[in-house]
N, C-alpha and C positions, 0 to 999 in steps of 0.2 A: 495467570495469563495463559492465552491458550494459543501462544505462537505456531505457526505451520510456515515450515520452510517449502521454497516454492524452489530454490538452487542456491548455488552460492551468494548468489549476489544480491535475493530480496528473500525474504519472509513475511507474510503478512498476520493477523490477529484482526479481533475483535475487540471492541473498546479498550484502552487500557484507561489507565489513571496517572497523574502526576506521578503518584508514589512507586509505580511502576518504573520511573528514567534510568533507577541507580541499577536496579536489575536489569533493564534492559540494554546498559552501558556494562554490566560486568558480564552478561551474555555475548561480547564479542559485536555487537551494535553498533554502526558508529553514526547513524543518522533515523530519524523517525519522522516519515510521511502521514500527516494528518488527512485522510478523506472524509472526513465529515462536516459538515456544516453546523458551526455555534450555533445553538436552541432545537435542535434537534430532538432531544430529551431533555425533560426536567434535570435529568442526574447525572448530566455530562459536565467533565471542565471543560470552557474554552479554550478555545486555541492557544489565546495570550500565555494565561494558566499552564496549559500544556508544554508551551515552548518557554516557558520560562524555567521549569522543571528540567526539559530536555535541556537546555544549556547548561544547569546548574551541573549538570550529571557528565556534563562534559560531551552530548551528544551535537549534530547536526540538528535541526529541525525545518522540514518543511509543511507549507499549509497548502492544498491543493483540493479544497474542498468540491463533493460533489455530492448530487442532492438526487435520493435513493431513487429509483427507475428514470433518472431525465438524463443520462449520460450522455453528454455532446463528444462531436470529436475534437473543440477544443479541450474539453474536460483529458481526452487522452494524451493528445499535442502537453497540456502543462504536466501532464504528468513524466512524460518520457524526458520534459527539459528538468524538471526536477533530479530527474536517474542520474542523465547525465550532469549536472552540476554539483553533485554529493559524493561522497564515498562513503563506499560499502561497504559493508552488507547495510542494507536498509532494513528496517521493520514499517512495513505501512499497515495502518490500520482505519477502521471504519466502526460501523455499526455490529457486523458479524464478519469483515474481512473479505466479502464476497465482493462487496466494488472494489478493494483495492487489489483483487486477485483479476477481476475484469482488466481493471485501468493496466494492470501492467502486460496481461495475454495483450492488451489491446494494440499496444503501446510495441511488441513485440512482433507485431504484421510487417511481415517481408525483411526479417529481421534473421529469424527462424523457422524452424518447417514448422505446419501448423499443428502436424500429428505431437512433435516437440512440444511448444509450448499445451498443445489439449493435455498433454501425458504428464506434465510436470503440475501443472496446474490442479491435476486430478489427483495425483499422486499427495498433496496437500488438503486434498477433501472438497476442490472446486470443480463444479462441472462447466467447460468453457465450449463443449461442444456444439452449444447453441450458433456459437461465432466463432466456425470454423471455417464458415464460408468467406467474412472477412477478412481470418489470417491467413485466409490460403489469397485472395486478392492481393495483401500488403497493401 
């Protein structure tokens, strides 16, 4: 697994697997935000799959899928009610972890300064600088 913390409160990743939940529950985890969309890849589990693992593992699980370059701003909106609805630390994950590094900078407009969020974000290996102009808006 190739987790990247973004601060205390999320970390994101690239694809995991079911067999991933129990380490990611002894890693101090206590909920796992899915961004991907079922059939995505041949070689991905579904959601179901996935949150069926996440629970066994004693985790939270949310599904808030979002489909690679179409990011809506309700895509952000479910994302942020997810944050809020869970506790932390979250692990969200995606396809390479870069939408779910979006969704949450995104999700973090007028939240925090934008320099903040670009610096943390970057700091985990994501460049958010693109949409800095958004979170300097909120």
């Amino acid at each position: 697994m190739d987790i990247r913390k973004i601060n205390d409160s999320i970390s994101v990743a690239p694809q995991i697997n079911p067999d991933d939940m129990t380490a990611i529950a002894e890693l101090g985890f206590r909920t796992v935000i899915n961004n991907r969309p079922d059939g995505e890849a041949p070689d991905q589990a579904p959601a179901a799959l996935m949150e069926e693992a996440a629970r066994n593992a004693g985790l939270a699980y949310r599904f808030v899928p979002v489909i690679s370059g179409q990011l809506t701003s309700d895509n952000v909106d479910d994302f942020a009610a997810a944050m809020a609805e869970v506790e932390g630390p979250v692990l969200a994950f995606c396809r390479s972890g870069t939408r779910s590094a979006t969704l949450w900078a995104l999700s973090q407009a007028g939240k925090a300064p934008a320099d903040e969020i670009v610096s943390q974000a970057a700091d985990a290996g994501y460049d958010m600088s693109p949409f800095r102009a958004a979170l300097e808006r909120g």
